[in-house]
VOBA-1610 file (N, C-alpha, C; in pm, whole numbers, padded with zeros to 5 digits, always signed):
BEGIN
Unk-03425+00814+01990Unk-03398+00887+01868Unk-03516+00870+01772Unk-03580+00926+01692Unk-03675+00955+01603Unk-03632+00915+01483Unk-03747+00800+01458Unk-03724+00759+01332Unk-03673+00794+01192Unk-03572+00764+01121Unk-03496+00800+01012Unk-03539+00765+00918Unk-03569+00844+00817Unk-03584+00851+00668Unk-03518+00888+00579Unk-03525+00796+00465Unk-03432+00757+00365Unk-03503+00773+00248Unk-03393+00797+00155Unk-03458+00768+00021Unk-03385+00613-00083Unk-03466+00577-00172Unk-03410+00470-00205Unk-03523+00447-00352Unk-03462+00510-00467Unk-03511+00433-00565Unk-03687+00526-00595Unk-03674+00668-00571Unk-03796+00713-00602Unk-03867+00740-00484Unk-03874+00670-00347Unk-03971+00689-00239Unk-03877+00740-00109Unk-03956+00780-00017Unk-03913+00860+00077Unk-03919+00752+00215Unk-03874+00685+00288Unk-03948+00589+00378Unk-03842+00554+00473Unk-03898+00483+00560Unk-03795+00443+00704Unk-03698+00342+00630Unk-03549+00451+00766Unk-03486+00363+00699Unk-03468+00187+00727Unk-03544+00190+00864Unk-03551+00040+00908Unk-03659-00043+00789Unk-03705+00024+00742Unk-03830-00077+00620Unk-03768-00065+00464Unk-03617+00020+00446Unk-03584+00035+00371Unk-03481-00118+00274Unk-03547-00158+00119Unk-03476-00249+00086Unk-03395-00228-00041Unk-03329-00306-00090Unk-03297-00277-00186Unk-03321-00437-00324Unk-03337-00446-00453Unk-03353-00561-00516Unk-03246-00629-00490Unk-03263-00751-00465Unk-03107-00835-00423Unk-03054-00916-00611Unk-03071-00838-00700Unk-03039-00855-00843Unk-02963-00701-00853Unk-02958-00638-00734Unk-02892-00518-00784Unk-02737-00561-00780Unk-02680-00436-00885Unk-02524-00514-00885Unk-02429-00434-00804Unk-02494-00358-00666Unk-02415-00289-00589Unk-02438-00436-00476Unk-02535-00517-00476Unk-02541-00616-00405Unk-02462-00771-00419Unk-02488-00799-00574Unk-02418-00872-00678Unk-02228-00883-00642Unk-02232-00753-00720Unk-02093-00743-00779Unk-02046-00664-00721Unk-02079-00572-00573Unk-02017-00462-00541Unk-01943-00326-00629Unk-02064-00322-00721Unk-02049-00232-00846Unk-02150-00102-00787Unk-02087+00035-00749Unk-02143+00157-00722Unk-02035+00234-00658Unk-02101+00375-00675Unk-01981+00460-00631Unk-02104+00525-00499Unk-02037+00665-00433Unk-02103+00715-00313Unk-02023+00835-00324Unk-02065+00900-00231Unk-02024+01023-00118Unk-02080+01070-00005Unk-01995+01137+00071Unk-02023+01197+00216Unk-01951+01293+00286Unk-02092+01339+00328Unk-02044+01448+00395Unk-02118+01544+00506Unk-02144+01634+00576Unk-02210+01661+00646Unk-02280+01807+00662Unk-02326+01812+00773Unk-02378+01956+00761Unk-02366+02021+00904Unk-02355+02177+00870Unk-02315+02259+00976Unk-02418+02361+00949Unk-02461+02331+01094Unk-02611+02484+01140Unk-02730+02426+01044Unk-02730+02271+01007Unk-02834+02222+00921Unk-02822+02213+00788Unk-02705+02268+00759Unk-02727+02290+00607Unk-02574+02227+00542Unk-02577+02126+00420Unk-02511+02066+00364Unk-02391+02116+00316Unk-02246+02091+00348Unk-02151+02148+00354Unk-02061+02125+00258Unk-02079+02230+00113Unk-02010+02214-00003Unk-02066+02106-00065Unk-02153+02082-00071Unk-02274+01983-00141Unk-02262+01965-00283Unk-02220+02055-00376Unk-02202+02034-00487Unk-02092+02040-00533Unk-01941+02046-00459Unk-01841+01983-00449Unk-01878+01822-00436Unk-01976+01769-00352Unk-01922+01627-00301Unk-02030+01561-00401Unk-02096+01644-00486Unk-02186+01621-00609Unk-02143+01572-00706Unk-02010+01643-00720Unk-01947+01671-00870Unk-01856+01576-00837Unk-01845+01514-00724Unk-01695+01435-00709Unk-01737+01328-00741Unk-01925+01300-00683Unk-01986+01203-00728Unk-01978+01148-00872Unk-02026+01255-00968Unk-02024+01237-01090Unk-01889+01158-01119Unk-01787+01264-01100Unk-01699+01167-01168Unk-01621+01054-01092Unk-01668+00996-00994Unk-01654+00892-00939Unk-01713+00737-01037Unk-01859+00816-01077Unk-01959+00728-01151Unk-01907+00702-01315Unk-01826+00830-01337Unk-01762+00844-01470Unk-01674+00717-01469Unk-01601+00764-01375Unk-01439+00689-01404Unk-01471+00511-01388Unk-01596+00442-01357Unk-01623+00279-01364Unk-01734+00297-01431Unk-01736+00393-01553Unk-01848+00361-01630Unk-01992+00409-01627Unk-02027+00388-01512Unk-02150+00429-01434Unk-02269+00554-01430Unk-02408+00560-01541Unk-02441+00664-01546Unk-02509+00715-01418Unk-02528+00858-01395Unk-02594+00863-01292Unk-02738+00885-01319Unk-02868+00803-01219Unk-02964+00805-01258Unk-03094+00921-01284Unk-03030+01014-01258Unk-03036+01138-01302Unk-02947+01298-01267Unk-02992+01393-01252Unk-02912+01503-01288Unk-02903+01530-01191Unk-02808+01585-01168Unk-02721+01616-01033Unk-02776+01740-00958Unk-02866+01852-01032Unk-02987+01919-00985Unk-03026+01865-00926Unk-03153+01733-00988Unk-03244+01660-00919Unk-03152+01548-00798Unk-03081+01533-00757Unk-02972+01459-00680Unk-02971+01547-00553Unk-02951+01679-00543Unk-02920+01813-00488Unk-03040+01811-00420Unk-03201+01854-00494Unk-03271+01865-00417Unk-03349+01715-00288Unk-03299+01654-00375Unk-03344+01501-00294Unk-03238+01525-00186Unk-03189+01535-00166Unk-03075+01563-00077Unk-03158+01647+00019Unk-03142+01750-00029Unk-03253+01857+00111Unk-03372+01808+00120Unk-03466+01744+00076Unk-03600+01714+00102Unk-03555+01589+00231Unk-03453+01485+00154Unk-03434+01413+00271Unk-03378+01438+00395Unk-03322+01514+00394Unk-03248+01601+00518Unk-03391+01683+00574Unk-03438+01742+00526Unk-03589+01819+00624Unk-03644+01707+00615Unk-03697+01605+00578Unk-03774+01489+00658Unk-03723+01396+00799Unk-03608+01490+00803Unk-03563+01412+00920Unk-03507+01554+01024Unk-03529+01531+01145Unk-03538+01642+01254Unk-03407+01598+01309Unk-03315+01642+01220Unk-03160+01615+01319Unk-03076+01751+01303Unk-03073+01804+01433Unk-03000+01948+01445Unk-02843+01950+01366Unk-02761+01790+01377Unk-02628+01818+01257Unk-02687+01674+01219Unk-02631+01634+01067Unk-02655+01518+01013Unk-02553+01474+00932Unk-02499+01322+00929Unk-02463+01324+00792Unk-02528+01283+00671Unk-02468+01245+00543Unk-02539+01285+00463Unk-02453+01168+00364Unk-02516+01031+00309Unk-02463+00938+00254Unk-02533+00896+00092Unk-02518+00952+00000Unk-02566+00950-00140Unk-02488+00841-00256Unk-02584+00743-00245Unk-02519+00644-00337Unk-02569+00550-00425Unk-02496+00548-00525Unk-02529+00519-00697Unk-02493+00346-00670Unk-02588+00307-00731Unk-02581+00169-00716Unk-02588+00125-00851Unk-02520+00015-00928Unk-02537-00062-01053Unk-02693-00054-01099Unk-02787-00083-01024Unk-02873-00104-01079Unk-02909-00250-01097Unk-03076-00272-01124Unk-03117-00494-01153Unk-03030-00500-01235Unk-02969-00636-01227Unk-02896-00681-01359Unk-02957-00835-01374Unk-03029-00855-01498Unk-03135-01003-01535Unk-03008-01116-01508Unk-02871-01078-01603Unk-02759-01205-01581Unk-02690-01195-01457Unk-02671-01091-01393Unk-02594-01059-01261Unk-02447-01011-01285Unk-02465-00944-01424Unk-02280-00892-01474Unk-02352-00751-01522Unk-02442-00706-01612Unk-02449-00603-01677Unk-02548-00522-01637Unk-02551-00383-01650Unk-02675-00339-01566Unk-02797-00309-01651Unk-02942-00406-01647Unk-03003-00355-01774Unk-03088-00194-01801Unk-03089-00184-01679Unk-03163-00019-01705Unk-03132+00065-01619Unk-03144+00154-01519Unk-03115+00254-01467Unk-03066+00208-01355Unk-02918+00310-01321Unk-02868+00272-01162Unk-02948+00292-01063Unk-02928+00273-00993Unk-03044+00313-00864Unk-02957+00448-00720Unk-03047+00511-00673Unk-03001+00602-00591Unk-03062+00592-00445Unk-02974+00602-00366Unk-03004+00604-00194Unk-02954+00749-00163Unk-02999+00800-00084Unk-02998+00913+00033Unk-03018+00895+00187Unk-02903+00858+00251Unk-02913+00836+00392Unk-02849+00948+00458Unk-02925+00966+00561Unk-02915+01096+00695Unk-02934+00988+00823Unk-02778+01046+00871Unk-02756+00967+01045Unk-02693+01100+01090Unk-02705+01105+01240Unk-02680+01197+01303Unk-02528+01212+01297Unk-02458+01319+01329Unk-02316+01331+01330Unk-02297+01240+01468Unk-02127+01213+01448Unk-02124+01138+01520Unk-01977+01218+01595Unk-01973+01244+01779Unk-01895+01351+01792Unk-01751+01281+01857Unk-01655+01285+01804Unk-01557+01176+01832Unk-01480+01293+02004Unk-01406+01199+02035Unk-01369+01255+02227Unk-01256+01377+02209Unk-01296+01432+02286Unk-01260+01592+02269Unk-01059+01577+02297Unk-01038+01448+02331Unk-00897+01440+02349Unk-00836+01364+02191Unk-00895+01358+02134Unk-00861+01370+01970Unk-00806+01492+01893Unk-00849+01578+01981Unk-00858+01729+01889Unk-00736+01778+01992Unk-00712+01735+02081Unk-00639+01842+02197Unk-00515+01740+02210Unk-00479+01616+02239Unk-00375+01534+02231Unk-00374+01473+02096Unk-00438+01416+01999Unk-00404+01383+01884Unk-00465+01212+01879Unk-00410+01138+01806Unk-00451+00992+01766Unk-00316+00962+01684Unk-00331+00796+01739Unk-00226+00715+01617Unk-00309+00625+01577Unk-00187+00670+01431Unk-00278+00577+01292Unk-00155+00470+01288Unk-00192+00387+01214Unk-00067+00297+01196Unk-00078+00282+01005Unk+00031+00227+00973Unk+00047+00219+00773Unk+00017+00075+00765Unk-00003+00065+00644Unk-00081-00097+00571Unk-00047-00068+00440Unk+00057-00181+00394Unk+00084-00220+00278Unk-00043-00225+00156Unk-00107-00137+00100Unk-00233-00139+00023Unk-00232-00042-00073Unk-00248-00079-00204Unk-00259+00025-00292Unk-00430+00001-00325Unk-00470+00128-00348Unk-00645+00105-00355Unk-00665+00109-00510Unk-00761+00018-00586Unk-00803-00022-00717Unk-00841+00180-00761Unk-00851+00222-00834Unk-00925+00345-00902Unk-00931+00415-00752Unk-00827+00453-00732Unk-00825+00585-00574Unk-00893+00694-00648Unk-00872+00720-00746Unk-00951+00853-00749Unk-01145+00857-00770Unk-01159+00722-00771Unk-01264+00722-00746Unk-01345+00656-00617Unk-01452+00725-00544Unk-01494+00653-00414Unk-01586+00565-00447Unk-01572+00454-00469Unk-01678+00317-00504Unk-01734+00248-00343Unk-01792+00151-00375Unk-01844+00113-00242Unk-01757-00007-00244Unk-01634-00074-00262Unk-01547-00152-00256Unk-01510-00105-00138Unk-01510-00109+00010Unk-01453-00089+00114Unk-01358-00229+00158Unk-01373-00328+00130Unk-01336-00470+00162Unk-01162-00443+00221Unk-01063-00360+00132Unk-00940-00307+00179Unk-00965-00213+00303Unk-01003-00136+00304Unk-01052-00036+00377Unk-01065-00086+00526Unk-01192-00203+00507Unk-01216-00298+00633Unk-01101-00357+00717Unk-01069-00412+00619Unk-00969-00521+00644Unk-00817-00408+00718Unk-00797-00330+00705Unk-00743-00219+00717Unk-00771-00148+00868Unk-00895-00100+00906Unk-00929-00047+00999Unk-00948-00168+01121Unk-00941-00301+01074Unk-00940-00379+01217Unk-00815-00416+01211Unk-00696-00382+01097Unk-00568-00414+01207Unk-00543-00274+01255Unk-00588-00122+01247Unk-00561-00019+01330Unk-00647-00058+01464Unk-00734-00100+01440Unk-00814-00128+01612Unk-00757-00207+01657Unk-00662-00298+01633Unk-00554-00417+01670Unk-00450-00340+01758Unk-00423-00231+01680Unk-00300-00182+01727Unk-00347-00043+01815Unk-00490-00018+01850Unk-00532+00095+01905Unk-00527+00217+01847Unk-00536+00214+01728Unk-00531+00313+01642Unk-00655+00336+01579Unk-00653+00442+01562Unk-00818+00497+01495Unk-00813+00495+01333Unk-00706+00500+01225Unk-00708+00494+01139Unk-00575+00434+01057Unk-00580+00396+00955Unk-00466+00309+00942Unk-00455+00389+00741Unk-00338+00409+00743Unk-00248+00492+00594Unk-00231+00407+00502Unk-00247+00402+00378Unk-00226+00305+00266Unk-00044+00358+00240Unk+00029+00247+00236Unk+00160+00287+00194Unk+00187+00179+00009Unk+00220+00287-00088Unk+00204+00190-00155Unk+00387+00095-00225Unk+00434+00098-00290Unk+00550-00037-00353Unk+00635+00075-00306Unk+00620+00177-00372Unk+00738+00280-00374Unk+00770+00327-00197Unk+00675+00256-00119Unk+00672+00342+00015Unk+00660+00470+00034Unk+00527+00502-00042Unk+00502+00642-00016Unk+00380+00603+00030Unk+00380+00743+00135Unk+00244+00725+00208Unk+00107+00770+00156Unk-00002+00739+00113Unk-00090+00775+00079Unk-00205+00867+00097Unk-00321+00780+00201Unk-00411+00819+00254Unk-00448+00745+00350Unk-00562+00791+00404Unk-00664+00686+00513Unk-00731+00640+00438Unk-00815+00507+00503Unk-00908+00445+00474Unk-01039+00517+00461Unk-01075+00656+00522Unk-01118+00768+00506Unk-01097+00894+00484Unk-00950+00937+00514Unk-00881+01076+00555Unk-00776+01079+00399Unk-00751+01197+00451Unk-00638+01260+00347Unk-00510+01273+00458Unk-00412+01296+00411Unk-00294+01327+00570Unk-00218+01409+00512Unk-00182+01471+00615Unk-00072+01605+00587Unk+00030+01603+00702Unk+00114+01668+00660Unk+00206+01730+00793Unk+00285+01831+00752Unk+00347+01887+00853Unk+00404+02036+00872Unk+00548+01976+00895Unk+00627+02073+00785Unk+00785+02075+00793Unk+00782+02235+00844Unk+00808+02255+00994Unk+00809+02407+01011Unk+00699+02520+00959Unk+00687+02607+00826Unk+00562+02671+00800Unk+00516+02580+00674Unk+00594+02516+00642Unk+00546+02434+00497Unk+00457+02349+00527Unk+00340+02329+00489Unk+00221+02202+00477Unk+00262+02089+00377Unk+00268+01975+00379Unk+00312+01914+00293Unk+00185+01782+00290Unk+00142+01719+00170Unk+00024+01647+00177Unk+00049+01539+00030Unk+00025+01426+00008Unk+00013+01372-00112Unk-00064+01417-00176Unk-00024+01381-00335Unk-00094+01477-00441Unk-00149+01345-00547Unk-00101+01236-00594Unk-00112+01107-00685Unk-00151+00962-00616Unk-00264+00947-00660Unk-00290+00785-00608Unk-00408+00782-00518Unk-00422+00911-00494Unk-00535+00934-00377Unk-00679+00982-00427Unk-00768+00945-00314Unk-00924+01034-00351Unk-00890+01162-00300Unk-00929+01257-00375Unk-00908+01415-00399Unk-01047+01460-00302Unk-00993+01466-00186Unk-01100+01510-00036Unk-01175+01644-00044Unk-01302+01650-00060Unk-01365+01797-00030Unk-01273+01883+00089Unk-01295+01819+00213Unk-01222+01877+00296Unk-01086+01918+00302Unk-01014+01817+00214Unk-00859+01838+00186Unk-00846+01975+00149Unk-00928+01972+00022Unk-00902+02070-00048Unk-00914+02198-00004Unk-01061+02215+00102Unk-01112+02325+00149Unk-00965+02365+00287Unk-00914+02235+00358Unk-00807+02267+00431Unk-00687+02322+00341Unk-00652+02315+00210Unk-00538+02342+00171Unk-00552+02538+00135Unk-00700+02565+00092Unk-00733+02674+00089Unk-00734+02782+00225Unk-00766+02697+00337Unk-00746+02798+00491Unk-00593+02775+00519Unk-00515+02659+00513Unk-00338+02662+00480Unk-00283+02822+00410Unk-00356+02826+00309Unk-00265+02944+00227Unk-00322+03047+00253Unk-00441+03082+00332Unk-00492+03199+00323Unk-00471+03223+00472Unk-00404+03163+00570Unk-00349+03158+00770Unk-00176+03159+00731Unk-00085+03177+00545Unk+00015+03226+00571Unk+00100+03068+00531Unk+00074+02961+00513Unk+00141+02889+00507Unk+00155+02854+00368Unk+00316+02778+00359Unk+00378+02706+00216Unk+00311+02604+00161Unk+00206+02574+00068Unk+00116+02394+00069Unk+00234+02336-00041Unk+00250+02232-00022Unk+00320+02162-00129Unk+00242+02013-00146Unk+00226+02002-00261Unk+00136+01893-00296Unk+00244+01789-00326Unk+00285+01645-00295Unk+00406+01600-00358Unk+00391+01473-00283Unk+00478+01339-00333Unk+00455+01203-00255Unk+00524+01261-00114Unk+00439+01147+00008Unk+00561+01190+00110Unk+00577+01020+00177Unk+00692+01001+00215Unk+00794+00902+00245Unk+00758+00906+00394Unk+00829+00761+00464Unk+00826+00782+00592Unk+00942+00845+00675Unk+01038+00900+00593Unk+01161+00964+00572Unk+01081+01120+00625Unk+00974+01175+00547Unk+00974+01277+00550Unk+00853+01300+00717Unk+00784+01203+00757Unk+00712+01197+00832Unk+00850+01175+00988Unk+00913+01126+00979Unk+00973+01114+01060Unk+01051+01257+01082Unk+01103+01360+00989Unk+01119+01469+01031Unk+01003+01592+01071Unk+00896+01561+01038Unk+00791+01629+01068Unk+00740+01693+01197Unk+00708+01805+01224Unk+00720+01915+01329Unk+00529+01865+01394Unk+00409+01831+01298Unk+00347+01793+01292Unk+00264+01677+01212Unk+00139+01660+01295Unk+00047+01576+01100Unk-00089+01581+01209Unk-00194+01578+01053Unk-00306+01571+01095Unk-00351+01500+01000Unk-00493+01456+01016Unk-00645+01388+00934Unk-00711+01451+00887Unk-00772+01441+00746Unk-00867+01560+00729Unk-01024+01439+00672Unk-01130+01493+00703Unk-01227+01411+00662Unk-01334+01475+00698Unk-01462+01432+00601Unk-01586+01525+00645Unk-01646+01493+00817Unk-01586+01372+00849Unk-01649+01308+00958Unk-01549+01329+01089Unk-01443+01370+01037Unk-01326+01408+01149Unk-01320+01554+01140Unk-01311+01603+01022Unk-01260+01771+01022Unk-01123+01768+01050Unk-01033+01815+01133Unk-00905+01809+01098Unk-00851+01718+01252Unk-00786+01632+01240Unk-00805+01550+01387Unk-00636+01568+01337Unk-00542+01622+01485Unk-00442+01561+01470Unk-00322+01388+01531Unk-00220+01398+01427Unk-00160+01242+01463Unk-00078+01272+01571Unk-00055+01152+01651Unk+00092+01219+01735Unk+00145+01077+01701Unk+00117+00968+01679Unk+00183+00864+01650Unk+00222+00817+01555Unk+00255+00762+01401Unk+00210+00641+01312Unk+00344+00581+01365Unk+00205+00491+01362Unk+00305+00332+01398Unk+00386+00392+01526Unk+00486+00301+01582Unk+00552+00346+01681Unk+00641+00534+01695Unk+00628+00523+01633Unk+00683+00661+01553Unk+00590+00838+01639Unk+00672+00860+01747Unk+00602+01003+01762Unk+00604+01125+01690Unk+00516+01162+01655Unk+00524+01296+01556Unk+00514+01451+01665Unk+00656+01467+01644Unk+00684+01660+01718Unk+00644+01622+01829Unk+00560+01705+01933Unk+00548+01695+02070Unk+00437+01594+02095Unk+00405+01478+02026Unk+00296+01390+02097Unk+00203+01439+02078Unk+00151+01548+02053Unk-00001+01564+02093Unk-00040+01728+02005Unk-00136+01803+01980Unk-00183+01882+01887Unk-00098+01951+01853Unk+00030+02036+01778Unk+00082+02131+01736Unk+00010+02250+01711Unk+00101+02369+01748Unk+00053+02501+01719Unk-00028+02509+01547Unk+00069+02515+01471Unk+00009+02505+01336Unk-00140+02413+01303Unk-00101+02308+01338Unk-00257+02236+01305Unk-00390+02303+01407Unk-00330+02356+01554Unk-00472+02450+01610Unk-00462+02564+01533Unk-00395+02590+01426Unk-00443+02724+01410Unk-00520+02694+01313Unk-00511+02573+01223Unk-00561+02551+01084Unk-00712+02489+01147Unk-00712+02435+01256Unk-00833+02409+01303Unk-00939+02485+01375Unk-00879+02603+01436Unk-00951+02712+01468Unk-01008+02794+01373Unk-00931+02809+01254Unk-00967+02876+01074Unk-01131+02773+01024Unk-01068+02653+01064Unk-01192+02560+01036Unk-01301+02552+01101Unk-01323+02544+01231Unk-01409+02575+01258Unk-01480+02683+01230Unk-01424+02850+01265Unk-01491+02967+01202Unk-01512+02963+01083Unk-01487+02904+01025Unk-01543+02931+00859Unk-01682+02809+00836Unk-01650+02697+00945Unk-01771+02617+00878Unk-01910+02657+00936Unk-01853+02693+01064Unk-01964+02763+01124Unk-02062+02883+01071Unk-01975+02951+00998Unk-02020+03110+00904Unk-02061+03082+00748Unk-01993+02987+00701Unk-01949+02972+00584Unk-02057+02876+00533Unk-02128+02921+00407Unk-02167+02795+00316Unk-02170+02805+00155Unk-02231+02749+00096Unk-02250+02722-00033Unk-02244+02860-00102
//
């Protein structure tokens, strides 16, 4: 594979020679926010959706961004054409910035731009489905994506425990949340049903809730229970790095026939043709 280039702090350079100040307080204090997402036919997919989500990711812990989300945009494509990868993803992230005491940040946050190749998960994901399993976890500021993964972690190795690819935050009330990456939905018959409170608000979610209503279906945004998953006809994953992967399991629990439902191939066939055709 051909060497990868990054950006980090003003310069353009490998990402194997790439460092960062170890006074920064994304290093420190695990203080910074991010986003991601990818690209189809080369080119960055809803980019200033996952821009703007940035911003106010950086809003909501304070965090200015170290410059304008223009200049953010084009660093973005310069780093993406310095690197020869036919699909890529695409990892942009705001870091605290030096801090002299190691609590406050004294001058400008700092910015990374990383491009890794997509990564293509087994074609029996998309055609039989995956189980996720639930984890007692409510996430600090869900509506914002920080680089606090530590729950997240801790999270995805008890789904690899249990052979599961992704594992659901359930929170006091026992409502189901999200993934440690994904958004989740499922189908009551033609109704889509998806959490609406507590969660990070998914580019892809959103763009799936828009091919939902425009392929004919009911979206209802609302908490959902394991009450309501257990009557469920379907469920799927939505994520820039999955696209729409469906569940047949959580937890011991089979969802409808085990394996892809009509409704979710149709919402995934909508998805593909549109990302393929479709951009900015």
């Amino acid at each position: 594979m051909p060497e990868l280039i990054c950006y980090v702090n003003g310069d353009f350079l490998s990402t194997a020679a790439a460092r960062l100040p170890v006074q920064d307080l994304a290093i420190l204090r695990g203080y910074g926010v991010f986003d991601f997402l990818r690209t189809y036919q080369g080119r960055p997919f809803r980019l200033r959706d996952h821009l703007r989500r940035l911003e106010r990711s950086a809003q909501a812990i304070y965090l200015t961004l170290p410059t304008s989300l223009e200049t953010i945009e084009a660093i973005v494509y310069e780093t993406l054409a310095r690197n020869a990868l036919p699909e890529a993803n695409l990892r942009i992230v705001v870091t605290g910035g030096v801090s002299s005491d190691g609590l406050s940040p004294d001058n400008q946050a700092g910015l990374i731009v990383l491009v890794t190749p997509v990564r293509e998960y087994p074609t029996t994901y998309y055609s039989l489905g995956v189980k996720v399993i639930t984890t007692a976890v409510e996430r600090y500021l869900p509506q914002a994506k920080t680089i606090n993964y530590i729950p997240a972690i801790m999270a995805l190795k008890q789904a690899q425990a249990a052979q599961a690819v992704e594992a659901l935050y359930v929170n006091r009330q026992q409502h189901i949340l999200e993934g440690t990456t994904t958004n989740f939905f499922i189908f009551h018959g033609d109704q889509l049903l998806t959490p609406l409170e507590d969660i990070l608000p998914g580019v892809t979610r959103d763009f799936v809730i828009e091919l939902a209503r425009d392929s004919g279906f009911a979206v209802v945004e609302r908490a959902l229970t394991l009450a309501d998953v257990r009557q469920a006809d379907e469920a799927f994953l939505t994520a820039s790095n999955k696209e729409i992967m469906p569940v047949h399991h959580l937890d011991d629990l089979q969802i409808g026939p085990g394996h892809c439902g009509p409704h979710t191939q149709t919402l995934m066939t909508a998805f593909h043709q549109a990302t393929r055709t479709q951009h900015e």
